[in-house]
MITI-810641 format. One record per residue (C-alpha): chain; x, y negated, z. Coordinates in Angstrom, 3 decimals, m for minus. Example, Ala and Ser with C-alpha at 12.3 -4.5 7.8 and 13.67 -1.06 7.14 Angstrom:
{chain: A&c1: 12.300&c2: 4.500&c3: 7.800}
{chain: A&c1: 13.670&c2: 1.060&c3: 7.140}
This chain:
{chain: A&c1: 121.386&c2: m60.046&c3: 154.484}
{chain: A&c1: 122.899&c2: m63.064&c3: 152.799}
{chain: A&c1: 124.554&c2: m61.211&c3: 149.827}
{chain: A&c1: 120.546&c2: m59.770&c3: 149.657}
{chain: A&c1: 119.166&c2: m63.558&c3: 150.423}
{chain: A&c1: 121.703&c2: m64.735&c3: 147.662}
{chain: A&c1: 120.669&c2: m62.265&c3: 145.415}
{chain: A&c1: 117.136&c2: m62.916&c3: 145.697}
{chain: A&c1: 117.777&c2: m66.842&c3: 145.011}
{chain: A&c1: 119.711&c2: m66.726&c3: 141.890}
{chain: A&c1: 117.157&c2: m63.599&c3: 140.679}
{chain: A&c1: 114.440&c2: m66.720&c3: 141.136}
{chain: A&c1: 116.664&c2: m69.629&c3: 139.342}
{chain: A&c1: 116.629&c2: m67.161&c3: 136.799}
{chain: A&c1: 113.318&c2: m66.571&c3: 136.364}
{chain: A&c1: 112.397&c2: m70.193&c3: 136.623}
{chain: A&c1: 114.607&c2: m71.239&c3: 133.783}
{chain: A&c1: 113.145&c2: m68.400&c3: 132.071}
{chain: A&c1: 109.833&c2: m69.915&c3: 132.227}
{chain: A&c1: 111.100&c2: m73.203&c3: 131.500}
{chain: A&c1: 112.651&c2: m72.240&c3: 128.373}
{chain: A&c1: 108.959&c2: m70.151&c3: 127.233}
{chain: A&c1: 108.488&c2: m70.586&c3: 123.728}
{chain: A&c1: 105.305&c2: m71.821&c3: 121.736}
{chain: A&c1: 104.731&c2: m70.750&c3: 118.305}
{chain: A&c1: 102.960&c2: m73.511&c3: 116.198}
{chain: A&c1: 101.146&c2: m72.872&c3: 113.047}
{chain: A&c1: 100.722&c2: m76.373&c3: 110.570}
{chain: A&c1: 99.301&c2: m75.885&c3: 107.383}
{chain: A&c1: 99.616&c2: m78.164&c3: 104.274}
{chain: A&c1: 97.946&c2: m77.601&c3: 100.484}
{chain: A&c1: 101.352&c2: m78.407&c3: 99.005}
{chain: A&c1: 104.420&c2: m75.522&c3: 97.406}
{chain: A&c1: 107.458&c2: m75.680&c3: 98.567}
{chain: A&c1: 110.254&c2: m78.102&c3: 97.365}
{chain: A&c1: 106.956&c2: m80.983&c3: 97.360}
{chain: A&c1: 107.367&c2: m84.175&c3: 99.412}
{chain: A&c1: 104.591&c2: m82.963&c3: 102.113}
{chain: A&c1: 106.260&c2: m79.667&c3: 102.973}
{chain: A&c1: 109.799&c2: m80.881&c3: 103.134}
{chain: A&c1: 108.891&c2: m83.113&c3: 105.341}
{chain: A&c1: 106.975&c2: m81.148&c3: 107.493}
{chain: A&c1: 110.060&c2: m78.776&c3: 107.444}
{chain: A&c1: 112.277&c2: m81.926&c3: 108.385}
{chain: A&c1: 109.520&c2: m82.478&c3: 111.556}
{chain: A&c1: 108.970&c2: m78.761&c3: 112.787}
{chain: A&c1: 113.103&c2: m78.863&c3: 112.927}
{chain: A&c1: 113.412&c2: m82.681&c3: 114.913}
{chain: A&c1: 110.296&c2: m81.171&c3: 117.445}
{chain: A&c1: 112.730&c2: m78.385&c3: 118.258}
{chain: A&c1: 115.857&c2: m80.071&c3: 118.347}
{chain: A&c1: 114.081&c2: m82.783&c3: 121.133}
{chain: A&c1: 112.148&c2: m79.278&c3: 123.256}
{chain: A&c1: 115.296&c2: m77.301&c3: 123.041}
{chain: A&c1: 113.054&c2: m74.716&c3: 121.161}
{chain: A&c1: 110.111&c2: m74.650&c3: 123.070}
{chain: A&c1: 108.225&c2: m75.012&c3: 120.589}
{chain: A&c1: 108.656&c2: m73.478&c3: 117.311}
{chain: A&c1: 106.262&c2: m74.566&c3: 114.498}
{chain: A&c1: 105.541&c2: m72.082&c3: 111.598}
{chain: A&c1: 104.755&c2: m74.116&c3: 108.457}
{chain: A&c1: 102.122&c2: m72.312&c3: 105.931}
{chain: A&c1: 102.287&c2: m74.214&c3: 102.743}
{chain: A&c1: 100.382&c2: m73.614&c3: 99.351}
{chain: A&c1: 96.978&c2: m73.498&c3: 101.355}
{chain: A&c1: 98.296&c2: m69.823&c3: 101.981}
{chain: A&c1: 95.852&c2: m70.046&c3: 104.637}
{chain: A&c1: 92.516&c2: m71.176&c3: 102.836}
{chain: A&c1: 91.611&c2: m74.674&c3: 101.327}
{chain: A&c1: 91.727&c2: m78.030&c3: 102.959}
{chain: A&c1: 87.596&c2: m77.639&c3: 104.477}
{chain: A&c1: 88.490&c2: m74.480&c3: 105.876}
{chain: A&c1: 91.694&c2: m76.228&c3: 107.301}
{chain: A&c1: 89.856&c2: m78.633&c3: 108.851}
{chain: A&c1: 87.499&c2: m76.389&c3: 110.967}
{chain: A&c1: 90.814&c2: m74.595&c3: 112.010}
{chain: A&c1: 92.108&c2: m77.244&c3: 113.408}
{chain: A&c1: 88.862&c2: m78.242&c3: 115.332}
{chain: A&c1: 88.950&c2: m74.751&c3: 116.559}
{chain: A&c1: 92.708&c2: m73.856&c3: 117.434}
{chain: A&c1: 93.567&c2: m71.420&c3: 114.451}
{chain: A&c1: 96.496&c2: m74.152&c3: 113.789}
{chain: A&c1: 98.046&c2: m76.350&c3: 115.232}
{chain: A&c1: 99.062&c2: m79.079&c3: 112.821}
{chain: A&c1: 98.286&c2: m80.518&c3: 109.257}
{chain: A&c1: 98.883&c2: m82.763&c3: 106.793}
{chain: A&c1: 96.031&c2: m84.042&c3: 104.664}
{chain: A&c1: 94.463&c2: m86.258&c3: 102.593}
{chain: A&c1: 92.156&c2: m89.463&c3: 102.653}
{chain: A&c1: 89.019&c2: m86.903&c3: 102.238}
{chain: A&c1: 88.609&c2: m84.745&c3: 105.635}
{chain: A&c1: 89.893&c2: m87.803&c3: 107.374}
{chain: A&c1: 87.192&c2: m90.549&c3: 106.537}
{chain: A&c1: 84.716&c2: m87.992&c3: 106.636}
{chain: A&c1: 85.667&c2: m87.630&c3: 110.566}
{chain: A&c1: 85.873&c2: m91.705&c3: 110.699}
{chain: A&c1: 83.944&c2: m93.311&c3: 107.788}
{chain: A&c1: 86.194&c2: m96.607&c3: 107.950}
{chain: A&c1: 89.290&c2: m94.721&c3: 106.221}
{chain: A&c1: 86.945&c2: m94.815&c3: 103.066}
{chain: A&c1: 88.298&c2: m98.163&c3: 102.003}
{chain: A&c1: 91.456&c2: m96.555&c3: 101.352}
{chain: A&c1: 89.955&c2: m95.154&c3: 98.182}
{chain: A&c1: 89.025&c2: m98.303&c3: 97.080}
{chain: A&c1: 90.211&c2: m98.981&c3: 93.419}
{chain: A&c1: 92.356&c2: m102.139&c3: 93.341}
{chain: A&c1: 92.609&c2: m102.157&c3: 96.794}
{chain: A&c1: 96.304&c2: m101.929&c3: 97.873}
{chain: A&c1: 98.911&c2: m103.080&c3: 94.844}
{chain: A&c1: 101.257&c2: m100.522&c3: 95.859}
{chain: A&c1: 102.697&c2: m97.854&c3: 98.501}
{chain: A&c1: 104.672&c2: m100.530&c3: 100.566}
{chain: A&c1: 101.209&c2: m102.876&c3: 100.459}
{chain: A&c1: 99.327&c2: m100.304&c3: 102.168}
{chain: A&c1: 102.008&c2: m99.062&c3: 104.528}
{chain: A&c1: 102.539&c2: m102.493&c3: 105.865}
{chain: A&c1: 98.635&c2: m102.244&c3: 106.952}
{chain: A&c1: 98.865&c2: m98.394&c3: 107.891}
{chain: A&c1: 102.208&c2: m98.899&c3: 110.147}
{chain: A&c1: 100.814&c2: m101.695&c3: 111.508}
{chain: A&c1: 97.194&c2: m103.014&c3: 113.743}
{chain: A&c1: 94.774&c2: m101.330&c3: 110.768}
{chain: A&c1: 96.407&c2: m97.960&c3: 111.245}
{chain: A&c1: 96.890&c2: m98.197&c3: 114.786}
{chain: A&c1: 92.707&c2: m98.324&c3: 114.755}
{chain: A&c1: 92.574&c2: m95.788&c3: 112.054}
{chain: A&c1: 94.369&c2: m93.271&c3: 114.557}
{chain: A&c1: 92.659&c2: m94.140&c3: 117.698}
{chain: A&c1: 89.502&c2: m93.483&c3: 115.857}
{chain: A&c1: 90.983&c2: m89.986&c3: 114.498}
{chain: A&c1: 91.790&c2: m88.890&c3: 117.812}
{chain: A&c1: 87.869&c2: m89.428&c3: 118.715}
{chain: A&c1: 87.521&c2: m87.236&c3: 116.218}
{chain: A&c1: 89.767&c2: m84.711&c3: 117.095}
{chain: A&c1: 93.042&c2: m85.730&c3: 115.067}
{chain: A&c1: 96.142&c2: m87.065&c3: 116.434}
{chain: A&c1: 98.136&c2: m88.766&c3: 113.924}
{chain: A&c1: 101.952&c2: m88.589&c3: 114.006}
{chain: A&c1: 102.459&c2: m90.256&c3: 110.546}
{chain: A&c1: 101.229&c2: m91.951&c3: 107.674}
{chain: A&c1: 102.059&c2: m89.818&c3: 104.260}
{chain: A&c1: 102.044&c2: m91.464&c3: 100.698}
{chain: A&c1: 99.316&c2: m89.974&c3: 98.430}
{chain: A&c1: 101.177&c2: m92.074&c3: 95.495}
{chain: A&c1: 99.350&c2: m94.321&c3: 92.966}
{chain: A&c1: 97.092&c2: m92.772&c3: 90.435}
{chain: A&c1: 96.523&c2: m93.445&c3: 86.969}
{chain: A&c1: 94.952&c2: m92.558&c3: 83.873}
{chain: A&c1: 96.073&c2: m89.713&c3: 81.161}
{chain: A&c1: 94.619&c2: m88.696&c3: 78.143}
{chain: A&c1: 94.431&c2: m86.995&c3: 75.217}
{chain: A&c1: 93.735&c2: m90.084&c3: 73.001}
{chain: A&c1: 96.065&c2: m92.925&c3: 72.840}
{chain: A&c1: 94.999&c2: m95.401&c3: 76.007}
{chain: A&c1: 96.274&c2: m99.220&c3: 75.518}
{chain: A&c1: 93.293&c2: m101.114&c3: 77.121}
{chain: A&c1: 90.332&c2: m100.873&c3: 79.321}
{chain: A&c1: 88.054&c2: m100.719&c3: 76.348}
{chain: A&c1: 90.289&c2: m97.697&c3: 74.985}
{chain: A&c1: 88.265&c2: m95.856&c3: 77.978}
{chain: A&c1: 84.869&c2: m96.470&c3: 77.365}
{chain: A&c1: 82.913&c2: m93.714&c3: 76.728}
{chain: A&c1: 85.578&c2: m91.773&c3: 77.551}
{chain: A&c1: 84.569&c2: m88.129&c3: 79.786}
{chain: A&c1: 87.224&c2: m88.423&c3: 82.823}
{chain: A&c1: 87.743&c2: m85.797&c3: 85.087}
{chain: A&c1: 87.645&c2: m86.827&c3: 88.687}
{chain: A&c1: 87.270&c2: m85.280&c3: 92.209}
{chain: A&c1: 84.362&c2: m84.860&c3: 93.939}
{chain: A&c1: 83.858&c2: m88.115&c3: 95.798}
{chain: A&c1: 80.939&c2: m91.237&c3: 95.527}
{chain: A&c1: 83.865&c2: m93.957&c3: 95.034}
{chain: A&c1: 85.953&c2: m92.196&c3: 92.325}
{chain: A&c1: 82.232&c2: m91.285&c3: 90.467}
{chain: A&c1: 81.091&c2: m94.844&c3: 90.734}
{chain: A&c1: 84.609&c2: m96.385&c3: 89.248}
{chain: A&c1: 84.522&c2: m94.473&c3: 86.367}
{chain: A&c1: 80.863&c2: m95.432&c3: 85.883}
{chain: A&c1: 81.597&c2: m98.983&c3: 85.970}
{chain: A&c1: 84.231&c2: m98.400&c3: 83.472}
{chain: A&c1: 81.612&c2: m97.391&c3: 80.923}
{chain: A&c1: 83.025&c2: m94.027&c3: 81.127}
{chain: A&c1: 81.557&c2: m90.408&c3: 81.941}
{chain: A&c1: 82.762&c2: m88.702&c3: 85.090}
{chain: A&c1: 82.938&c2: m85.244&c3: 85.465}
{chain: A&c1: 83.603&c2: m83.630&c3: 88.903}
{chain: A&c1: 85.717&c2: m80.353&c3: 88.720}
{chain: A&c1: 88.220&c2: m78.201&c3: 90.540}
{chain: A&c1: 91.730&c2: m79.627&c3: 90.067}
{chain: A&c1: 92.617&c2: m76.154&c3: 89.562}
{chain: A&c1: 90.062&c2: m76.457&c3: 86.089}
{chain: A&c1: 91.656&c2: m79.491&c3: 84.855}
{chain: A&c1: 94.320&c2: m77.878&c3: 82.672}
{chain: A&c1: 91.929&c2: m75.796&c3: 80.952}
{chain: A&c1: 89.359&c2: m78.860&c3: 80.379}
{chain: A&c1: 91.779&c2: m80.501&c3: 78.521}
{chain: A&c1: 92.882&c2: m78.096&c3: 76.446}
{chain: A&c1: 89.317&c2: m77.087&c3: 75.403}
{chain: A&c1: 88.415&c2: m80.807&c3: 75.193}
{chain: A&c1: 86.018&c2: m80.559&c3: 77.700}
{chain: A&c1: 87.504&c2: m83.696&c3: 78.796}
{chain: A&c1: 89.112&c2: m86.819&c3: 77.143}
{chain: A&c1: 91.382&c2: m87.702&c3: 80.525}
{chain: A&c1: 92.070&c2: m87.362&c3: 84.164}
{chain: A&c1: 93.478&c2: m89.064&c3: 86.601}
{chain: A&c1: 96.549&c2: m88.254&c3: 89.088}
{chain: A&c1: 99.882&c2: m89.504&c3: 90.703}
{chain: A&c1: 102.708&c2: m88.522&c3: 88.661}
{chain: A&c1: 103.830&c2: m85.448&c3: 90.290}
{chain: A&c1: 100.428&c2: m83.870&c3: 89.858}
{chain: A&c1: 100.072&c2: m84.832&c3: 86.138}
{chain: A&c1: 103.495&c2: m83.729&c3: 85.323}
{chain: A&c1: 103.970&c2: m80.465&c3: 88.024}
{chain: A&c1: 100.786&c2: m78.900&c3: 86.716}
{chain: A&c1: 101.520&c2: m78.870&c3: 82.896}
{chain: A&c1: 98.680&c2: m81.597&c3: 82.502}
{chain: A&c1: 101.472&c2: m83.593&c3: 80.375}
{chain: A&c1: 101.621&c2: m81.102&c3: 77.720}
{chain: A&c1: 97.686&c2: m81.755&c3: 76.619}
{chain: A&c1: 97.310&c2: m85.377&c3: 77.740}
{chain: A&c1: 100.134&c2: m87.491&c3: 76.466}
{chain: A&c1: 98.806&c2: m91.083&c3: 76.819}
{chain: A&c1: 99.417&c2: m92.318&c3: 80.322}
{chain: A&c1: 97.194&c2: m95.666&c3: 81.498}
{chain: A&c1: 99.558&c2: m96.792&c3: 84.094}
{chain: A&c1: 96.980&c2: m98.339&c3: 86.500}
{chain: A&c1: 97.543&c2: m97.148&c3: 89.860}
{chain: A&c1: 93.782&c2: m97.930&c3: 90.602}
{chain: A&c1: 94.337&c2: m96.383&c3: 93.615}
{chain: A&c1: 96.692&c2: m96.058&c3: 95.604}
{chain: A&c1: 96.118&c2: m93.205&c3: 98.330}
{chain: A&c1: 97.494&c2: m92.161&c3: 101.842}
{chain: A&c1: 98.020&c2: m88.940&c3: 103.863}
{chain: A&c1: 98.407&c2: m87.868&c3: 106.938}
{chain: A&c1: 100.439&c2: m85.635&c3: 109.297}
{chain: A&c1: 98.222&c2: m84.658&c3: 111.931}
{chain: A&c1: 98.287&c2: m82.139&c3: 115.370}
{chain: A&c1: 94.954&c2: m81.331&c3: 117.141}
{chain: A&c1: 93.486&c2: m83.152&c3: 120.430}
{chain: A&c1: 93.518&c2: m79.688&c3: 122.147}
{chain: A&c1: 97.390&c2: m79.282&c3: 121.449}
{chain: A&c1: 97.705&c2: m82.826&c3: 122.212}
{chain: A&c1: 96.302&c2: m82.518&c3: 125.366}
{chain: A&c1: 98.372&c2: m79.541&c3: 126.510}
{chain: A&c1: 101.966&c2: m81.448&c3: 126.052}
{chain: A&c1: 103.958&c2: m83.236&c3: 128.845}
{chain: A&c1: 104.510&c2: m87.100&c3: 128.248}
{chain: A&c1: 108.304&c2: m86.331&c3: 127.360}
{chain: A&c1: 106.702&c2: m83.677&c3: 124.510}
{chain: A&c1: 104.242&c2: m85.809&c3: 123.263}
{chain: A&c1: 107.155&c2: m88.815&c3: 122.511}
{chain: A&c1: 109.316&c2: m86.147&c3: 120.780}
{chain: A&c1: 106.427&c2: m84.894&c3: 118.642}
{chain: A&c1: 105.408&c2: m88.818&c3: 117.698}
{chain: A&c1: 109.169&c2: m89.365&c3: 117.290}
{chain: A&c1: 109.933&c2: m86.501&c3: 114.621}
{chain: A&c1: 106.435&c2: m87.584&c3: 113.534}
{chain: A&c1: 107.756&c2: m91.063&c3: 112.140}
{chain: A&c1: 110.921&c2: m89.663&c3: 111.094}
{chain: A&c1: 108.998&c2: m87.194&c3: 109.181}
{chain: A&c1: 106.771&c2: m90.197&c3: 107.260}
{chain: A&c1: 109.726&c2: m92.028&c3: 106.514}
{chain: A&c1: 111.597&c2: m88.700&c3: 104.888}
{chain: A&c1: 108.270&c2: m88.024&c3: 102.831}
{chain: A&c1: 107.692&c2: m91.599&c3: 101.222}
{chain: A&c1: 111.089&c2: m91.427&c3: 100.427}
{chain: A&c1: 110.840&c2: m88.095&c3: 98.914}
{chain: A&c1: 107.592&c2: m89.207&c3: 97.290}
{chain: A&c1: 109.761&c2: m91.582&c3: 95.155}
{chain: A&c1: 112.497&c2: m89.640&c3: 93.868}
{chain: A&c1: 109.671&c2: m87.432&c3: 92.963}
{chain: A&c1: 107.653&c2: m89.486&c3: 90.640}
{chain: A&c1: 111.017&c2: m90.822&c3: 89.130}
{chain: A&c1: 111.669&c2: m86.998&c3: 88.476}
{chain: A&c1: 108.205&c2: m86.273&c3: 87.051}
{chain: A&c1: 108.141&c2: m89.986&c3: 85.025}
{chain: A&c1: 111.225&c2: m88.639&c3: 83.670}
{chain: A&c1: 110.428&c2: m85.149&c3: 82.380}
{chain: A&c1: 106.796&c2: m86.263&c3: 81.317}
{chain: A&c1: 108.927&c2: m88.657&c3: 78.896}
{chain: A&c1: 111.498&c2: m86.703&c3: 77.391}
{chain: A&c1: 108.562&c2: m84.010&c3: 76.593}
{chain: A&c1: 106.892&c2: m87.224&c3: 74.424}
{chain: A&c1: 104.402&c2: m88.782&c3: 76.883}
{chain: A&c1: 103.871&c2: m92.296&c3: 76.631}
{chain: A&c1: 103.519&c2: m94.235&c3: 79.437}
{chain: A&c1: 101.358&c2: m97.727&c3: 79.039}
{chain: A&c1: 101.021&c2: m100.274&c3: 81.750}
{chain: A&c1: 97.558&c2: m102.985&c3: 81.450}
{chain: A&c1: 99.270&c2: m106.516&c3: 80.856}
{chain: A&c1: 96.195&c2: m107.733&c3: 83.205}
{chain: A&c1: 94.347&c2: m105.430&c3: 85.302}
{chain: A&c1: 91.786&c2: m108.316&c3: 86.244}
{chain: A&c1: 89.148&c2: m107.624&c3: 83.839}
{chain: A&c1: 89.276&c2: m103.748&c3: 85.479}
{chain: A&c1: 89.030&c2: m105.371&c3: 89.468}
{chain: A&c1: 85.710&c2: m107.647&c3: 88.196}
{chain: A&c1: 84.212&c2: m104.090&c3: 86.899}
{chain: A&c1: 84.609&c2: m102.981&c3: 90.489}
{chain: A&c1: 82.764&c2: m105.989&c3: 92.097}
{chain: A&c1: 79.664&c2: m103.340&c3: 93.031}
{chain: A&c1: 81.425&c2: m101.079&c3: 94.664}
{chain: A&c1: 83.023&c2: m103.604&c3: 96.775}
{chain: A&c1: 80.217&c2: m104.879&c3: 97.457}
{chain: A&c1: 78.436&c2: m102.118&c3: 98.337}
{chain: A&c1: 81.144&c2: m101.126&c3: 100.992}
{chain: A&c1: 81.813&c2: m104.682&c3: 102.189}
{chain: A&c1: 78.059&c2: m104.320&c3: 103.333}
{chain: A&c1: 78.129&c2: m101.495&c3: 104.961}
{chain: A&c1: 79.491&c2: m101.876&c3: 108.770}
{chain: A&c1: 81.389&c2: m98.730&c3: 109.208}
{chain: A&c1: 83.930&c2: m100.170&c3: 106.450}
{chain: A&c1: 83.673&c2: m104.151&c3: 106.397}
{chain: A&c1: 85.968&c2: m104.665&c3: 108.937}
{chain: A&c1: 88.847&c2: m102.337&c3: 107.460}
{chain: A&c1: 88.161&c2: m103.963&c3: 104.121}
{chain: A&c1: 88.350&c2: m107.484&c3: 105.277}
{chain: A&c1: 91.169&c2: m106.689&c3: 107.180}
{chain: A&c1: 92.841&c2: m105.315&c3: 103.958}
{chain: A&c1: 91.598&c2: m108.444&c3: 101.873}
{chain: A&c1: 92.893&c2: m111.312&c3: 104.579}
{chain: A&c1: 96.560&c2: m110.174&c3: 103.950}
């Protein structure tokens, strides 16, 4: 009876650590190809999570948009199809309409302006609103600083009026190049190559690694080094995973979260170093505005267009004030 007994308990410490040790399978999708910034890091996160669950949760990443664009992404992550994501400024501020002042042109003068507001009070708001919404940040991502390229030489603000620019779909990037005296055109980023080799378009505008990773480079020479805006990203995991973790899970997620944000911005850099580099030894030119003032009055408008609206005045005079 006690050998039996005996038997019995160690059959039932077995089958307890068994459960214990139950693996989850994650899926987190990002628009990125391997080797980018985004993916990397998310690589660098999906192996800290495991590391701090001893496995328990293994996260599958799906890069490329392998599983459909970043829309579709969205309403997969509202409805459980994955787990995780990392994206822009677009799907997020349409979920909480304050994160449009991040698109502001002018707004931030570089990456380490805006992180000191999005690691600090303004994104600590920015995520409690997301998770309303149904996102759970775990870390702020650098979208980079974008600027102007073009087939024409580019040396002043004036050099871009009349100019057609492609742009993205979106009311502030359509109403900056408007108040440039310039013609916007909204296409596919995936059309932009072929625009400017057919001259459909004079210029576009990008972060480095786009302009240079996609061949844009070899058609639009002239760079306009404005960094007019400056964008941010984010690494996000859905409420109704969120909700499902212990307390000791949801510190190792935010954890390898952070670690993950710092890996990426750093990442980010060596990145547009790289592409800077191999844009200039292929003959682009890269020229910087010796005062960018006359470009920030252009904007006055838009500003004030979104510093009267209340769903962004606070953000923006948050922004402003420091």
């Amino acid at each position: 009876m006690r050998t039996f007994t005996k038997t019995l308990l160690c059959l039932s410490l077995a089958l307890g650590a068994g459960a214990s040790m139950a693996q989850t399978k994650l899926r987190a999708w990002n628009i990125h190809p391997d080797g980018y910034p985004v993916t990397e890091a998310m690589k660098s996160f999906a192996e800290q999570v495991g590391k701090a669950t001893s496995n328990r949760y293994q996260i599958e990443i799906f890069s490329n948009g392998s599983l459909g664009d970043q829309p579709k992404a969205v309403q997969m992550l509202k409805t459980g199809e994955i787990d995780l994501a990392e994206f822009s400024s677009g799907p997020l501020s349409d979920a909480v309409p304050g994160i449009k002042v991040l698109n502001l042109p002018f707004l931030f003068t570089d990456s380490a302006h805006m992180f000191r507001h999005l690691d600090g009070k303004l994104g600590e708001r920015f995520a409690t609103n997301l998770k309303n919404a149904g996102f759970v940040v775990l870390g702020w991502y650098d979208g980079g600083g974008r600027s102007f390229y073009c087939a024409k030489p580019v040396n002043t603000l004036k050099d871009l009026a009349g100019a057609t620019i492609r742009v993205q779909q979106s009311e502030i990037y359509l109403e900056m190049i408007k108040l440039m005296d310039a013609k916007p055109v909204a296409l596919p980023f995936k059309d932009v190559l072929g625009a400017l080799q057919e001259n459909k378009v004079d210029c576009a505008e990008n972060n480095m690694p786009s302009y240079e990773g996609t061949g844009h480079y070899k058609v639009a020479k002239n760079v306009f080094v404005t960094n007019h805006v400056v964008s941010a990203e984010a690494l996000v995991v859905s409420t109704k995973l969120w909700d499902k973790l212990s307390a000791e899970d949801k510190k190792a997620f935010s954890a390898a979260g952070a670690k993950s944000a710092l890996l990426m911005r750093a990442l980010w850099t060596a990145r547009v170093a790289s592409a800077t580099e191999i844009a200039t030894k292929n003959g682009s030119t890269f020229v910087k505005p010796r005062d960018v003032s006359p470009m920030v009055r252009r904007m006055s408008p838009l500003y004030g267009k979104y510093m009267a609206d209340p769903t962004t005045r606070e953000e923006l005079l948050t922004i402003i004030a420091k």
